[in-house]
Each structure stands twice: as structure tokens, then as C-alpha cells.
N, C-alpha and C positions, 0 to 999 in steps of 0.2 A: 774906327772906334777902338779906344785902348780900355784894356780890361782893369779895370778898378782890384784893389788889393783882395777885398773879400770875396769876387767873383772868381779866385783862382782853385784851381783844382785840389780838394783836400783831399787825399787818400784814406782809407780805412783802415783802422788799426790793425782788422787781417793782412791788407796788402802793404804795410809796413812792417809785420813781423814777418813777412815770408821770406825775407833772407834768413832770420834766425831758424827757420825750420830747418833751411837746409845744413846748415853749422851745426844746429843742435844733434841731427842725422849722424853727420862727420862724426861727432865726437861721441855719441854711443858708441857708433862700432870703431871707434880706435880706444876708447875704453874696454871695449869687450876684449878685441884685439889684444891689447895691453895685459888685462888682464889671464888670458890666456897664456900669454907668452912669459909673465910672472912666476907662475905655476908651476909655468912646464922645468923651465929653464932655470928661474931663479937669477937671472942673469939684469940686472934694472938696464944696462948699454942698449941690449938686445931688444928690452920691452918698450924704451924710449922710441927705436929708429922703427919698429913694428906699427908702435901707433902712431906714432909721427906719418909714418908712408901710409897708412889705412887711410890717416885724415886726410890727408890727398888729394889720393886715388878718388875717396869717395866725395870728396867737396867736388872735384872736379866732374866726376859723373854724374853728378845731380845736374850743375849745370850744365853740359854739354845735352843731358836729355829736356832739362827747362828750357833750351834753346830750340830744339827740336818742335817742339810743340804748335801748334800755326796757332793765333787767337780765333777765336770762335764770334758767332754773331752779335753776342754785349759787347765783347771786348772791342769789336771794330767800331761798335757806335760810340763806346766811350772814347774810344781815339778820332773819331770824325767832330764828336760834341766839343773838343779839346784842339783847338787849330796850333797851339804851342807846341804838340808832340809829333812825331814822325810817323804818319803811316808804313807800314809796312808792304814793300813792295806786292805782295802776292791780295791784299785786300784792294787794290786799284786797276790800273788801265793795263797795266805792265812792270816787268820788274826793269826795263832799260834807263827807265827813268827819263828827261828833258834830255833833248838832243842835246852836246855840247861843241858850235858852230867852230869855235879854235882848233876841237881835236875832233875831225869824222872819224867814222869808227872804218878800219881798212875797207880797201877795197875785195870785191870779191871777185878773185881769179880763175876759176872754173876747173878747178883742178880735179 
């Protein structure tokens, strides 16, 4: 049975602005950043490469901890409700996934 156009999964306007949190995050504190380093220094080179590296550092740590995160019991049913999207290995049987018959995985040597 193929899923008709309007049967497709609409997301919610919270969970399509939630990239913009984390950007809008970045860019407070490279603002702050910036603005800090404006002050201090007076130097625009220095407050440029300041908030530039803040926006970064901290885009990057939001997602490396958004990653981190496991989904909880909605989130696994809305990915079970959704046969289109990828379960997540740790919500099913195993994280090994389907044997793959061309490549066994080595042998074990007993070392």
C-alpha cells in the first residue's frame, strides 16, 4: 500500500523551528562574545574572529549534545507510526543491524 500525498508526515512548527533555536543560541553568545571583546579591545579584527569561533564552538555543542540524547517513549512511537524514517538502533532488536551474507563479520580467534 503506497502512502497517498496527504497521508505524509507533517511536522510541527515547534519541530521545524528547532534548528533555529540552536543558531539563534550560537548567535547570542557570539554576540555577547563580540560584544565583550569590542569593549575590551576596541580592536573590530579581534571581535570578528571572537564571535565568529564562539558561533562555532557553540553551534557545534548544541549538536554534539542534541545527538547525545536517546528518544524517549512518544518519539519511538512516532518513528514506529512513520515506516519512511529510520529507527534508531538502541529502540529495536539490536544495534548490529541485518546480517550482511557478502561481508561475515571476522572470525573470532581466542586470543
Amino acid at each position: 500500500m503506497t502512502q497517498q500525498p496527504e497521508d505524509r508526515y507533517q511536522p510541527s512548527r515547534r519541530e521545524v523551528l528547532r534548528p533555529m533555536e540552536y543558531v539563534g543560541g550560537a548567535a547570542i553568545a557570539a554576540i555577547f562574545v563580540g560584544l565583550v571583546t569590542l569593549m575590551v579591545t576596541r580592536d573590530w579584527t579581534l571581535t570578528l574572529i571572537g564571535a565568529g569561533g564562539v558561533f562555532i564552538i557553540v553551534l557545534v555543542v548544541l549538536a554534539l549534545l542534541q545527538m547525545a540524547i536517546k528518544p524517549d517513549a512518544s518519539e519511538r512511537a512516532e518513528l514506529a507510526e512513520n515506516p519512511g524514517t529510520v529507527t534508531p538502533p538502541d529502540a529495536g532488536e539490536g544495534s548490529a543491524g541485518p546480517a550482511d551474507p557478502e561481508n561475515p563479520p571476522p572470525a573470532d580467534r581466542g586470543h
